[in-house]
Backbone bond lengths (Angstrom), bond angles and torsions (degrees), N, CA, C in turn:
res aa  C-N    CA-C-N  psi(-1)  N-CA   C-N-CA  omega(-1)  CA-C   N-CA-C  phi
1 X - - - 1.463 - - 1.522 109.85 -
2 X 1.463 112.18 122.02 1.491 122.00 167.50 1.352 115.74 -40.65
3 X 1.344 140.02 179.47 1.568 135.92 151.93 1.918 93.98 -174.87
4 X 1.180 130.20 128.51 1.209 124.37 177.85 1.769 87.23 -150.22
5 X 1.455 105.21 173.79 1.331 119.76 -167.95 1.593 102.07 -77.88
6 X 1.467 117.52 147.43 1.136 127.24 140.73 1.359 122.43 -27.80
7 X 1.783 124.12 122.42 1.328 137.29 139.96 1.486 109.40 -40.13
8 X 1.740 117.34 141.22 1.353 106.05 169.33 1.492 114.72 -58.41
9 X 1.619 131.54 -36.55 1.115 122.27 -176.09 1.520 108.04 -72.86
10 X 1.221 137.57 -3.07 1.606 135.17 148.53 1.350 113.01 -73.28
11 X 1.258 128.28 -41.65 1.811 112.07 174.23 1.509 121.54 -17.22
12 X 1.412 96.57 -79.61 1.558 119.21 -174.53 1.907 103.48 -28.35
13 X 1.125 106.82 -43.37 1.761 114.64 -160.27 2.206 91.66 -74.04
14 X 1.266 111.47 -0.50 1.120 95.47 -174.55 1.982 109.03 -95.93
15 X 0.928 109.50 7.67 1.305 121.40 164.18 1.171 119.55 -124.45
16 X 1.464 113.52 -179.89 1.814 123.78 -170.72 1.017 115.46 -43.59
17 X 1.245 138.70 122.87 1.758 121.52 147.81 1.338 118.05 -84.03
18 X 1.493 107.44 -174.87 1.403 116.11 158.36 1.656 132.24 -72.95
19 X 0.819 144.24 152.22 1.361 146.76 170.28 1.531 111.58 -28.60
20 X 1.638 125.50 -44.11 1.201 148.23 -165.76 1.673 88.56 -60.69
21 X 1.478 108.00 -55.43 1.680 117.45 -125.35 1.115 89.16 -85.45
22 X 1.824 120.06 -42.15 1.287 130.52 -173.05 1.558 101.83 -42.15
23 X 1.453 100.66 -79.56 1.620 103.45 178.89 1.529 131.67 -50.24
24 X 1.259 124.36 -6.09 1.331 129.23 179.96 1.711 95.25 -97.78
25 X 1.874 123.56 -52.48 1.117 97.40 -178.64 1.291 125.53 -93.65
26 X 1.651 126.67 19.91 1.457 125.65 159.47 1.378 86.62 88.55
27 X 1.395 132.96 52.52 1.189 121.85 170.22 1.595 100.50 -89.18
28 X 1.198 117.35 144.91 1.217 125.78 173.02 1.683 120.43 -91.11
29 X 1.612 106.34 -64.86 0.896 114.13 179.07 1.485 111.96 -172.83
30 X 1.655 128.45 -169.81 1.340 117.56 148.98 1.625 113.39 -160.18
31 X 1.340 97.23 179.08 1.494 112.13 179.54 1.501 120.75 -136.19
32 X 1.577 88.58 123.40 1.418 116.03 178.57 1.826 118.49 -85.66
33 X 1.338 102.63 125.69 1.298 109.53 172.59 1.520 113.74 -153.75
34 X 1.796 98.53 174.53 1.830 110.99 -151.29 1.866 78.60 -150.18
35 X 1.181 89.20 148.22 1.831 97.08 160.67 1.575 123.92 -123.52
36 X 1.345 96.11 53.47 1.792 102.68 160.27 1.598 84.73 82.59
37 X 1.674 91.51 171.86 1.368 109.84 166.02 1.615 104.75 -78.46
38 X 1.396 106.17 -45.40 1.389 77.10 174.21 1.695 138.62 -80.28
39 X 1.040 117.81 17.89 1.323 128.33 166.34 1.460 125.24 83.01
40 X 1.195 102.69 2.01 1.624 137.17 156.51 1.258 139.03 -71.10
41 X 1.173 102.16 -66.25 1.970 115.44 154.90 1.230 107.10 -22.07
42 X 1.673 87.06 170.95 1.467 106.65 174.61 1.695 107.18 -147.67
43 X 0.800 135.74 112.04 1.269 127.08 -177.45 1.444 123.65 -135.07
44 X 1.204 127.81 86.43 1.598 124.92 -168.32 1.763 112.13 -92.49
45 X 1.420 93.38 -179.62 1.968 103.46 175.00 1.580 86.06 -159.97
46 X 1.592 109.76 135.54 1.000 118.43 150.80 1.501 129.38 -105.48
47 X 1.162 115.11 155.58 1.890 122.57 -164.58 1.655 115.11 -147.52
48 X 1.313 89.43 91.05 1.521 111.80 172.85 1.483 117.36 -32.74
49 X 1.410 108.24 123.52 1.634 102.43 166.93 1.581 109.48 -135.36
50 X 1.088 113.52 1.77 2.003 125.98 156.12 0.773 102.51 -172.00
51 X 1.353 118.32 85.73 1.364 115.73 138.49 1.975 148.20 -20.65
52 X 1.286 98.83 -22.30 1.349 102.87 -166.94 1.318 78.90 -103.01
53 X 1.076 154.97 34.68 1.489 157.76 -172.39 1.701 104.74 -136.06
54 X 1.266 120.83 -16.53 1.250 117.32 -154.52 1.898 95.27 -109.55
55 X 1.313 110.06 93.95 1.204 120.76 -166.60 1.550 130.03 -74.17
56 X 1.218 149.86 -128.61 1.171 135.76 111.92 1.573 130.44 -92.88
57 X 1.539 105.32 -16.75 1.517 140.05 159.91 1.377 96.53 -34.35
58 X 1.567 109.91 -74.57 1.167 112.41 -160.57 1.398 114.99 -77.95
59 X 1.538 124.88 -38.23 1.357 118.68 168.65 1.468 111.58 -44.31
60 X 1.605 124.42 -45.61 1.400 107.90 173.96 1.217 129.24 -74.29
61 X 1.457 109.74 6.87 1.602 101.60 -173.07 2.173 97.13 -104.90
62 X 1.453 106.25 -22.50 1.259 115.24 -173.87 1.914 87.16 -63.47
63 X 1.264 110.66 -89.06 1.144 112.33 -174.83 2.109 131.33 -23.95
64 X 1.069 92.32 -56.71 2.021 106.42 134.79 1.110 106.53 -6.81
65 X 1.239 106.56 -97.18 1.604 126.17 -173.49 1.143 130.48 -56.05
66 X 1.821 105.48 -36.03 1.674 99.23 159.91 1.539 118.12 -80.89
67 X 0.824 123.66 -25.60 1.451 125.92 166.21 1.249 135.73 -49.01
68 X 1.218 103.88 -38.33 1.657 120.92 157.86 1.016 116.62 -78.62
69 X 1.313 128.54 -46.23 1.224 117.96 -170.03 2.009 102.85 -68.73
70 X 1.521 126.91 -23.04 1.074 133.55 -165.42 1.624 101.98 -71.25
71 X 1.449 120.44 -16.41 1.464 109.10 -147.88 1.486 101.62 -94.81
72 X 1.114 122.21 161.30 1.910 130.14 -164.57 1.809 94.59 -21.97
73 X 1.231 70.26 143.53 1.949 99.06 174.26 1.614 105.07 20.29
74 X 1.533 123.95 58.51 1.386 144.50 156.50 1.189 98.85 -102.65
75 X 1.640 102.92 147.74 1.530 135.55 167.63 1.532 118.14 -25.92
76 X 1.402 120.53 -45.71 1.498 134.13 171.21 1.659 98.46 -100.67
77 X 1.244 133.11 14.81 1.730 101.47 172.03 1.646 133.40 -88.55
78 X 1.135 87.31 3.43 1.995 103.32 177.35 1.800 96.68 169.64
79 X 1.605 117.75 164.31 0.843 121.72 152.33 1.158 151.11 -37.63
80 X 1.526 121.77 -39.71 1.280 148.43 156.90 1.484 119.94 -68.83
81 X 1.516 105.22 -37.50 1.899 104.42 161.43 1.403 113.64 -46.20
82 X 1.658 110.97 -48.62 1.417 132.81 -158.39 1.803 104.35 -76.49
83 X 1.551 107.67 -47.29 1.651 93.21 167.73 1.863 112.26 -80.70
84 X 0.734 129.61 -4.78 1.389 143.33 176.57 2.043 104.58 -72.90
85 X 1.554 99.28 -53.01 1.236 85.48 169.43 1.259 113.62 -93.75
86 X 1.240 152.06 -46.64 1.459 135.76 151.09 1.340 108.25 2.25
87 X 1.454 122.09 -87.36 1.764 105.83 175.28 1.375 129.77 -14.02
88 X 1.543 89.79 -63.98 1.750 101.98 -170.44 1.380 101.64 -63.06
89 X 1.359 133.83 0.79 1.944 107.64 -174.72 1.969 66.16 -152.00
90 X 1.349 95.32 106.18 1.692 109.90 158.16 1.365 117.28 -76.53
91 X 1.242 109.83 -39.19 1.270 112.80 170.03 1.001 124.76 -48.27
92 X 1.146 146.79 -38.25 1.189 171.44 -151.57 1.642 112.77 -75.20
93 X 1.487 107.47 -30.98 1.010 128.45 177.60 2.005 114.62 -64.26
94 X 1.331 107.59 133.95 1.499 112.84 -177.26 1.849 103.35 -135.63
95 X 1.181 100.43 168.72 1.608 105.07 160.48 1.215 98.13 -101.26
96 X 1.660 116.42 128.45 1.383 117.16 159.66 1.241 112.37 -100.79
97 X 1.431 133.44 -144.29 1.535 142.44 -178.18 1.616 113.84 -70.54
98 X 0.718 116.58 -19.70 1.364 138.90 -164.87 1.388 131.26 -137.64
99 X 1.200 124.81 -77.42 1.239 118.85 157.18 1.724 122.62 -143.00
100 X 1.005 143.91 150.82 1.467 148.63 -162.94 1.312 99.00 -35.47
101 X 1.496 111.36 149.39 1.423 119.19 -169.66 1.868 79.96 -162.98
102 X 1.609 92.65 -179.49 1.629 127.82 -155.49 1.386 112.33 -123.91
103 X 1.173 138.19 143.03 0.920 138.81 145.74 1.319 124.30 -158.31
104 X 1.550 100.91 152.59 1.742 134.10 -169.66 1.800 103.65 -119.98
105 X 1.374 90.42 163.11 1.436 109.58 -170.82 1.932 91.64 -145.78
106 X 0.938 118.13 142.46 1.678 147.79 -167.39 1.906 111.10 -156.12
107 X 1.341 99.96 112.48 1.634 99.55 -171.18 1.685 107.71 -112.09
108 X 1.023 124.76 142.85 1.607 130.27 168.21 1.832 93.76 -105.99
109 X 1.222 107.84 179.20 1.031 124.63 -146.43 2.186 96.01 -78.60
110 X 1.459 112.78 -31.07 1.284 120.93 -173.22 1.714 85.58 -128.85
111 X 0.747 158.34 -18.54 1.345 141.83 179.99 1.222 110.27 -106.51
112 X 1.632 126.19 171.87 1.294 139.27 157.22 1.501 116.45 -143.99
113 X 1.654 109.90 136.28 1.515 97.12 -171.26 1.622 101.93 -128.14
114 X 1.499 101.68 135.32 1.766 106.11 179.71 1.362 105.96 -113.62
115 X 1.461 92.66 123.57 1.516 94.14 167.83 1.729 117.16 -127.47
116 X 1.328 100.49 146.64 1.373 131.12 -169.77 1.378 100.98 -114.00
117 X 1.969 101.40 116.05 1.429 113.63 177.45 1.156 116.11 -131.28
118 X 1.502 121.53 162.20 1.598 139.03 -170.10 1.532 107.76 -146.55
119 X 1.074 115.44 84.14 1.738 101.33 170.21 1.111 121.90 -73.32
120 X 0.904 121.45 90.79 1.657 122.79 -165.36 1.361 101.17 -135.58
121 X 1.339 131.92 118.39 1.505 136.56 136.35 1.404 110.50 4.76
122 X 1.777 122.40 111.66 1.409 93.63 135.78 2.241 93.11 105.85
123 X 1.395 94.30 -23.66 2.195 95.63 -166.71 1.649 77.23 -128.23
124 X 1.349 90.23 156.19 1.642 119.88 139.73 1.279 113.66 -27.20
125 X 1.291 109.14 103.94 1.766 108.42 165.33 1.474 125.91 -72.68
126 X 1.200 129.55 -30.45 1.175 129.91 177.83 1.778 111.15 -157.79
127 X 1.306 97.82 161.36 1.701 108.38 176.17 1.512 100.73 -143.62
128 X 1.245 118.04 119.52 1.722 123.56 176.97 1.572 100.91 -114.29
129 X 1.470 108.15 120.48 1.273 129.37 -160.21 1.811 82.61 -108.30
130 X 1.334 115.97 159.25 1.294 143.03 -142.73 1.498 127.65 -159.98
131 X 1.354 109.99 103.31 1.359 117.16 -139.27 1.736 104.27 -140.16
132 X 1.231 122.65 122.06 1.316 137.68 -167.17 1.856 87.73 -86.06
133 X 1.578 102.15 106.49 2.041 124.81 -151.39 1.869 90.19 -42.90
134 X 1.273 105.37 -71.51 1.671 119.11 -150.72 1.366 101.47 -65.15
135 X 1.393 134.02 -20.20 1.676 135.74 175.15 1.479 116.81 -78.41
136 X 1.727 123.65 -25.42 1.039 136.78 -159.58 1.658 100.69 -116.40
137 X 1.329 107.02 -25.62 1.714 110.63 165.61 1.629 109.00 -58.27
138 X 1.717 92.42 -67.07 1.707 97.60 -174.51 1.139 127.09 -75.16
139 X 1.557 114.13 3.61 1.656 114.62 163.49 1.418 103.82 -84.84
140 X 1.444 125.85 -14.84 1.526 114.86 -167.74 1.726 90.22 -97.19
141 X 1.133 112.94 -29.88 1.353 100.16 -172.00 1.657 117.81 -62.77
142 X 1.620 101.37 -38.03 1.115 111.22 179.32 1.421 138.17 -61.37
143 X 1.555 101.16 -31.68 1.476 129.64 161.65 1.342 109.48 -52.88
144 X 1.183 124.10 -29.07 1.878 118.96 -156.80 1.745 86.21 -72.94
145 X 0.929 132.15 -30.35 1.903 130.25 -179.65 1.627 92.89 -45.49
146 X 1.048 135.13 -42.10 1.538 135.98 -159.99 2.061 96.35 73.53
147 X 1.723 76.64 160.25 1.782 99.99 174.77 1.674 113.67 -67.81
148 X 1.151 129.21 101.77 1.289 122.95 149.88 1.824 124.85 -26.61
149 X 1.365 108.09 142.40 1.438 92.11 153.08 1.520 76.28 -151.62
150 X 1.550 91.98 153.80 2.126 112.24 -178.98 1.437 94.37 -152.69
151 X 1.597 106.10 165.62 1.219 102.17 -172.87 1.600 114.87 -100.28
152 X 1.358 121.72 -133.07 1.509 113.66 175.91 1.245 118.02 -61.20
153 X 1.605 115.99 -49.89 1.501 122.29 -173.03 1.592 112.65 -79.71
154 X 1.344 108.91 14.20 1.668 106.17 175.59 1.176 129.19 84.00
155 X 1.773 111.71 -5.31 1.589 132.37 158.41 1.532 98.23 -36.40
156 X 1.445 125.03 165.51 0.653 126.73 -156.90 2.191 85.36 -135.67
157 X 1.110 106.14 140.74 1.627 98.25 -174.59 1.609 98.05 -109.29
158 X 1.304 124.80 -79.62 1.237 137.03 146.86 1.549 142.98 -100.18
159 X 1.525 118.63 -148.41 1.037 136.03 179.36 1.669 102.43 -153.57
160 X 1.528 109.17 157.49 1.296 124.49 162.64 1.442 121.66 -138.25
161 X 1.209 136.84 -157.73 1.480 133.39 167.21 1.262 99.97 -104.11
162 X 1.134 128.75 -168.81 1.232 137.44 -169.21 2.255 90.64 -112.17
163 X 1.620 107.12 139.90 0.929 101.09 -170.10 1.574 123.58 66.17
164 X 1.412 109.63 20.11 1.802 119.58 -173.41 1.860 80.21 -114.30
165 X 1.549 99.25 165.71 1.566 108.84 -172.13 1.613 111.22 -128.87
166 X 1.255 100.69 128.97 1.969 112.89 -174.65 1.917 90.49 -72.21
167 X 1.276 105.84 152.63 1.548 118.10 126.51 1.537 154.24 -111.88
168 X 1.237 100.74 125.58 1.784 109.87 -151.74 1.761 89.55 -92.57
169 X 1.699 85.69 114.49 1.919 89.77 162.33 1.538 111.57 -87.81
170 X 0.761 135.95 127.18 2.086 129.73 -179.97 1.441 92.05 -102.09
171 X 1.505 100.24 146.53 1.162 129.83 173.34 2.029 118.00 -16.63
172 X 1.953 110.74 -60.84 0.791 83.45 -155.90 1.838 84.92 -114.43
173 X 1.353 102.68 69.07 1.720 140.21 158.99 1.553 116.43 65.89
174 X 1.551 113.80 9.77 1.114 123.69 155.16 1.608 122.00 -40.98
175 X 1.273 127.65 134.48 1.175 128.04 174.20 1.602 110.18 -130.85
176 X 1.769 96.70 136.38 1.473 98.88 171.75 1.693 113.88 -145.48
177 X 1.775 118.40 134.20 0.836 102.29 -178.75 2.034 128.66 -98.46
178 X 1.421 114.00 147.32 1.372 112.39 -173.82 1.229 102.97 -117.23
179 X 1.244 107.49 154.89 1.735 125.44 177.41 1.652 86.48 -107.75
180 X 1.773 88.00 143.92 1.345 97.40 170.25 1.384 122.35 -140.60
181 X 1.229 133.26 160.02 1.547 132.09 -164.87 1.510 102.37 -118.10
182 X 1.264 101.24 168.25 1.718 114.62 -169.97 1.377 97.93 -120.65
183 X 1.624 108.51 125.08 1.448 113.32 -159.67 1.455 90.11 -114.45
184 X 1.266 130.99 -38.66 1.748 154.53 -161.45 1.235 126.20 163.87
185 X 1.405 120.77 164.98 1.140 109.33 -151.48 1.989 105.09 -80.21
186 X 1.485 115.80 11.42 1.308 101.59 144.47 1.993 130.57 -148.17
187 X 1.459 79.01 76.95 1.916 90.08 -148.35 1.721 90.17 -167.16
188 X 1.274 88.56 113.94 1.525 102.77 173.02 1.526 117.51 -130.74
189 X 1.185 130.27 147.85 1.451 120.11 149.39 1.440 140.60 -71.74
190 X 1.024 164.88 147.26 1.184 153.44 -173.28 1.463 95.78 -145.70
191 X 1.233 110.44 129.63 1.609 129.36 -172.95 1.548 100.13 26.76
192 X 1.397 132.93 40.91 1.065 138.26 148.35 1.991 103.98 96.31
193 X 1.025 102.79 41.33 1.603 117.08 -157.97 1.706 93.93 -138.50
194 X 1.371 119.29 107.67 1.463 113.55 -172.30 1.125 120.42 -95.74
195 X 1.599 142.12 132.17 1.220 140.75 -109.26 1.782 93.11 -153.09
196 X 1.085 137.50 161.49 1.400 128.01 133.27 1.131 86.48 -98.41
197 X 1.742 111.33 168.62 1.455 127.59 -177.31 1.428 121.86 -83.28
198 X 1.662 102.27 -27.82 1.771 105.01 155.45 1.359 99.97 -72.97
199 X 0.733 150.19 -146.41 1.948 143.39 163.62 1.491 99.36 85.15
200 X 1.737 106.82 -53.51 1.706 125.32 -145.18 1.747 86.91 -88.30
201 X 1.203 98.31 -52.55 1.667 101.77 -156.63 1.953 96.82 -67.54
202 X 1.479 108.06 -52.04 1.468 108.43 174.12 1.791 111.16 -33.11
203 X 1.525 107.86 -83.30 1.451 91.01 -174.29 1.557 122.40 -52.32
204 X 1.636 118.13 -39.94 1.610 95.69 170.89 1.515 111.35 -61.47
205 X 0.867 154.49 -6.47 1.659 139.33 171.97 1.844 102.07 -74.62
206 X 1.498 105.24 -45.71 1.720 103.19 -174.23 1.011 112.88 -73.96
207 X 1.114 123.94 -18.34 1.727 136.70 -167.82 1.701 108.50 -94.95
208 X 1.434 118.55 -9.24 1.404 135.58 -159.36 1.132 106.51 41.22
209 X 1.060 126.98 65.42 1.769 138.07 175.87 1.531 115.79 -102.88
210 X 1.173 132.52 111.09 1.341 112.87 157.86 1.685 134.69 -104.89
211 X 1.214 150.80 146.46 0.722 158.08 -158.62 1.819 127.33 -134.75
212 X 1.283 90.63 142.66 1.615 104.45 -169.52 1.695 127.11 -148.49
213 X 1.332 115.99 151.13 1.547 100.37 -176.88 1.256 101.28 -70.98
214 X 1.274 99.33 178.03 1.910 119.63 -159.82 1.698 81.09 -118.23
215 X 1.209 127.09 125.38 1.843 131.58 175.44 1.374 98.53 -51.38
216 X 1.055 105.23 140.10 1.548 110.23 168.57 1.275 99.89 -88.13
217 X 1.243 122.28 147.09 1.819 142.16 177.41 1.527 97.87 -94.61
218 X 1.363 97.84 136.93 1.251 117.98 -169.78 1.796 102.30 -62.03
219 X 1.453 120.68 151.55 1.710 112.99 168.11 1.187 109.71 -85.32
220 X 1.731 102.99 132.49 1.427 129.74 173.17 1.321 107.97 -62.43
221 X 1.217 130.89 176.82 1.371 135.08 152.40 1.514 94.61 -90.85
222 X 1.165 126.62 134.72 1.756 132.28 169.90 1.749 97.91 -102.69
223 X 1.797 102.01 131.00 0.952 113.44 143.69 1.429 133.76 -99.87
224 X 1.625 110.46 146.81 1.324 119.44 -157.63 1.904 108.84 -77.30
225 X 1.015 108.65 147.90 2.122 98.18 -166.83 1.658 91.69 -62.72
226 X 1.099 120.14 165.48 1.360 136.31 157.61 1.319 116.93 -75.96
227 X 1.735 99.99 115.50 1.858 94.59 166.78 1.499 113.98 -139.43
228 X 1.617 97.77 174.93 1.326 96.99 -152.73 1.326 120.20 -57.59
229 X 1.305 130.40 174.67 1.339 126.98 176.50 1.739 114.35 -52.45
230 X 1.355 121.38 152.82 1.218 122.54 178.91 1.368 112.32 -57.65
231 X 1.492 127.86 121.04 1.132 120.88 -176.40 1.461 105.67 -107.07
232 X 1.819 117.36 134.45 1.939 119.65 168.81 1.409 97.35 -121.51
C-alpha cells in the first residue's frame, strides 16, 4: 500500500466540513484516535458522516489501511513510530489549528483516506477522514479555478483559492474577515453560509458592504516541533 503526504489543497479535507462539502466530496466518515499515555495504545472512535456510503467494500478497505499502517514502525504503530515518520516525510508537515501537524493520504481502489497527525503527549493523535476516491478528486480538481466574486452586473472583481478569506468593510466601517469555500463554479460558502455569487454581491451592495481579498502571506518554510529520540 502507497501512503505519501497530503497536497496543500488536500489538507483542508482533513477536518470537518459543511453539510454541502460532505456530500459533494463523498465524505463518509472518520476515525479519531490517541495511543494512551503511554504511547503504545491504541484507542479509536468512529463518527458517521453517510452512512449509506459506508459499505462493506469500504469497511474492508478502511480496516486494510489501518492495519498496515499499525504494523512495526508504521504511521499508527505507537507514538514514536508516528514522530519517527513525520521526520522521514518533512513535507508532510502543515500548520494546523494549533500547532504543526502531518499529513498522509492511502487510496483503495474506490476510496481515499487522509489522515492528519500530531504525536503529541496528552491530544488526539490522529483523525483519518474518508472519502468516496473519484467525488473528492473532482471536487479538488474543480476548486483549483478559485472562488469568483463579481458584483451585481456579473463583472467579475476577483478570484481567491478555495479556503482563502474575503474582507467585508460594512457600512458603518466595521471590518470582518471570512474564509470561504468553493462549492461550484457559482456557489460559495462564506463563513460557512452558502451563497450564489450574484446572491453575495446583491446583499453586499444593499447592505453597503464592500468587499475584498485578504493578501495571501507569503509560505514560510515550517519547522517540524522537536521530539524525543525514537524510542524501541
Amino acid at each position: 500500500m502507497e501512503i505519501r503526504a497530503l497536497t496543500q489543497s488536500e489538507q483542508k479535507y482533513t477536518y470537518a466540513q459543511s453539510m454541502q462539502l460532505e456530500g459533494q466530496t463523498g465524505c463518509i466518515g472518520h476515525l479519531r484516535g490517541d495511543f494512551n499515555t503511554s504511547g503504545y495504545g491504541f484507542h479509536t472512535t468512529w463518527f458517521d458522516t453517510r452512512k449509506q456510503w459506508k459499505t462493506d467494500e469500504f469497511k474492508t478497505g478502511l480496516d486494510d489501511v489501518i492495519n498496515t499502517l499499525r504494523e512495526d514502525k508504521g504511521l499508527l504503530h505507537s507514538r514514536y513510530d508516528m514522530a519517527a515518520f513525520a521526520r522521514e516525510n518533512p513535507e508532510s508537515a502543515f500548520q494546523g489549528s494549533y500547532c504543526t501537524e502531518y499529513g498522509f493520504r492511502a487510496d483503495t481502489d474506490k476510496h481515499a483516506f487522509l489522515l492528519r497527525c500530531n504525536p503529541t503527549k496528552g491530544d488526539y493523535n490522529f483523525y483519518c477522514y474518508c472519502y468516496v476516491k473519484e467525488w473528492l478528486d473532482r471536487h479538488i480538481s474543480r476548486a483549483e479555478q478559485g472562488i469568483r466574486f463579481i458584483d451585481p452586473h456579473y463583472k467579475e472583481l476577483f478570484r481567491i483559492p478555495d479556503g482563502g478569506k474575503i474582507i467585508i468593510t460594512y457600512d458603518w466601517g466595521e471590518k470582518a474577515e471570512k474564509t470561504c469555500r468553493f462549492i461550484d463554479a457559482c456557489h460559495t460558502e462564506v463563513d460557512s453560509n452558502l451563497y450564489h455569487i450574484c446572491e453575495f454581491a446583491e446583499r453586499m451592495e444593499k447592505n453597503g458592504a464592500t468587499y475584498e481579498p485578504k493578501p495571501q502571506e507569503p509560505p514560510s518554510a515550517q519547522k517540524a516541533p522537536k521530539h524525543k529520540d525514537h524510542e524501541r
